[in-house]
N, C-alpha and C positions, 0 to 999 in steps of 0.2 A: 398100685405101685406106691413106692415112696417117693413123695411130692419136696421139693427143696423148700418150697412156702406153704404149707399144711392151711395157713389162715384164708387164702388167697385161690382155692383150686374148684375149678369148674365139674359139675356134675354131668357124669358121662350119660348118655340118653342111646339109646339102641337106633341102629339108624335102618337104612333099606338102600342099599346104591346098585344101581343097575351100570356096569361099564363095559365098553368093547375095547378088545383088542385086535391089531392083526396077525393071523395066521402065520402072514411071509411080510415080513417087515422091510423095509428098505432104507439102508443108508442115503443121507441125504449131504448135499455139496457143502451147504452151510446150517449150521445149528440153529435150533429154536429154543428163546429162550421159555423156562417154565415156567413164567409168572402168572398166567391165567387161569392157572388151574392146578389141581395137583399133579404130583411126578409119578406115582404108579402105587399099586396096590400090594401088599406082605400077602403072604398064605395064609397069613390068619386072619385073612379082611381089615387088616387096619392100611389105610391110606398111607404114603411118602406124602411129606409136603413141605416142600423146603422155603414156602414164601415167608418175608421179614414180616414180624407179627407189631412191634413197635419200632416208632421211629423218633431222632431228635426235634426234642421239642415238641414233641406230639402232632408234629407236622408231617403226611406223607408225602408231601412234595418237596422236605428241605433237603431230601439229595441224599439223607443218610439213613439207614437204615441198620438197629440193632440186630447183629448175629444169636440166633436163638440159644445154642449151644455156649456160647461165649457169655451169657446172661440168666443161666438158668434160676436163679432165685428171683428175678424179675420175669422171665418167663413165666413162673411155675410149672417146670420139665419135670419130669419123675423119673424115677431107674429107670426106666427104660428110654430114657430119651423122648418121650411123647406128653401128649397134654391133653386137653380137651379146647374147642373151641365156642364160642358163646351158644351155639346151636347144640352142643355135647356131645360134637364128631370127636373122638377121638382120632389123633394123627401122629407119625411120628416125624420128629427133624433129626433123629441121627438113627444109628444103629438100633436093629427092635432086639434089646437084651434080653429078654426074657424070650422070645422066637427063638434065638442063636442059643438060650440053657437047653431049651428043647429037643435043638439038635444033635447036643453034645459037642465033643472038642472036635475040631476040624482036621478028619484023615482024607478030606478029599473038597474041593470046591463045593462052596454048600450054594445049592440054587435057593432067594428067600422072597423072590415076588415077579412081580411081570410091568415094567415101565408101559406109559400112556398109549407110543410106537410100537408094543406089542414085543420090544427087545428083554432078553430077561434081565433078573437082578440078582447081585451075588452078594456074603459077605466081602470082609477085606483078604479074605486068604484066596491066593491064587496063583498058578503054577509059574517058576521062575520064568519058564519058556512059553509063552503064549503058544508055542506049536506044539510044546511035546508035554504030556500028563505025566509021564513019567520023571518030569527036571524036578520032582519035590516042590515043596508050597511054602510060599512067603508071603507078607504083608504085604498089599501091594497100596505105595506110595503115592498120594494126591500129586499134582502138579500147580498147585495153588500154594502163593506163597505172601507172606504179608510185607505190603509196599515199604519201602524205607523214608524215612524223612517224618516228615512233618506233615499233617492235613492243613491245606491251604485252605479253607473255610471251614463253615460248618462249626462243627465241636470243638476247632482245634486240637491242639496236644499231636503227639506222634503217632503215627499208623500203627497199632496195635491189637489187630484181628476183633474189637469190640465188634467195631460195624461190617457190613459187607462189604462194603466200598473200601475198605483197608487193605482187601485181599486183591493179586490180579494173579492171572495165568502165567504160567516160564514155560514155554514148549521144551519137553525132554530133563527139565526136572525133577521128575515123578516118573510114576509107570504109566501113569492114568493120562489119557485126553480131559481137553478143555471142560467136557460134560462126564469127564470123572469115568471113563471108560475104557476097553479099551478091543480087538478083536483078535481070537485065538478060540482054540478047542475047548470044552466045559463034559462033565460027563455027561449033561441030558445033550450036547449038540458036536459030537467027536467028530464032525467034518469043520467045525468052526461059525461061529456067530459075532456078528458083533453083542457084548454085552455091559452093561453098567455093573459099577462096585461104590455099594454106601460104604465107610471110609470113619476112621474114628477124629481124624484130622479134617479142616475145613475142602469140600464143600459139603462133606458127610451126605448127605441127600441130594445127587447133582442137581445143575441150577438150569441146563442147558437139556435138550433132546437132539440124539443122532440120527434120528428118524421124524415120521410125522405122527403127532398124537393125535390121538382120536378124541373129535369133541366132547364125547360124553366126558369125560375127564375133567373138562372144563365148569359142567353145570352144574357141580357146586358149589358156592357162593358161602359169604360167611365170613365170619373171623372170631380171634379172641380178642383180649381185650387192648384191641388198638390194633385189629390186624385178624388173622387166619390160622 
């Protein structure tokens, strides 16, 4: 792909991942978040992974953590929204654009991966009506919205989607749930599923699971430079 920092980009390496899913997933009471591991896998075998790869001050315990998308020349992201990690996992943190050329334009909910919990994964287009396939296809709206005011520590300056910690939840501001989801009909599941939607607006790659992930998910390790 084309890299935002050409001088700075990590050589991708073929990898081997073994992971499970489950068959019949289950909604869960309260969310888990994704940080121990990656969020789920594309149909073309490239990873979700939405963990903060740098942080302020090069601290990851100062509390703040750079948005990958929000940073992309410091990232080193590429069209596609993905990188490599010091190991030369290749992973994506937002939308896999060159998957979504592949599929062509959207005449129907595109299914584009399988989250950790075994729920699927969609682009952002999806039916106005979560019950009826037939209400036509829109964008469907994050519920993440960036805090107001001022950062009381840290970097200072004003909450401006840089870092993570800039953004919080608005229940019913969006389409999407807290984990960027949401439950309605899809054509591979026309009785209805819960499923997630990566999102071209923040949290792009949820942060959170509505189910439980399966630890393979977790075991592997790693990061780029100053991060995952």
């Amino acid at each position: 792909g084309v890299f935002t920092n050409r001088n700075e980009v990590v050589t991708l390496r073929a990898q081997n991942h073994s992971f499970r899913v489950a068959m019949e997933p289950r909604t869960q009471r309260r969310a888990t978040p994704a940080n121990r591991g990656v969020f789920g896998i594309a149909l073309n075998g490239v990873v979700f992974d939405p963990r903060p790869e740098q942080y302020w001050n090069g601290q990851n315990n100062s509390g703040w953590s750079y948005e990958p998308l929000r940073n992309v020349r410091a990232m080193e992201i590429d069209a596609n929204n993905g990188h490599a990690d010091r190991r030369g996992v290749y992973h994506y943190h937002g939308e896999p654009v060159g998957l979504l050329n592949t599929l062509g334009k959207p005449t129907d909910m595109r299914l584009i991966g399988w989250a950790a919990d075994g729920f699927p994964i969609y682009d952002e287009w999806g039916y106005r009506d979560p019950k009826d396939p037939k209400s036509g296809l829109k964008v469907l709206n994050p519920s993440y919205w960036v805090k107001p005011g001022g950062r009381l520590n840290g970097p200072g300056g004003s909450h401006d989607g840089t870092f993570v910690e800039d953004w919080h939840y608005v229940a019913g501001r969006g389409d999407l749930d807290e984990c960027n989801g949401r439950t309605g009909v899809t054509p591979e599941f026309p009785k209805g599923t819960y499923y997630y939607v990566i999102t071209e607006r923040f949290p792009s790659v949820p942060r959170l699971f509505r189910g439980t992930p399966d630890s393979s998910f977790t075991q592997r390790q790693g990061g780029g430079r100053g991060g995952g």
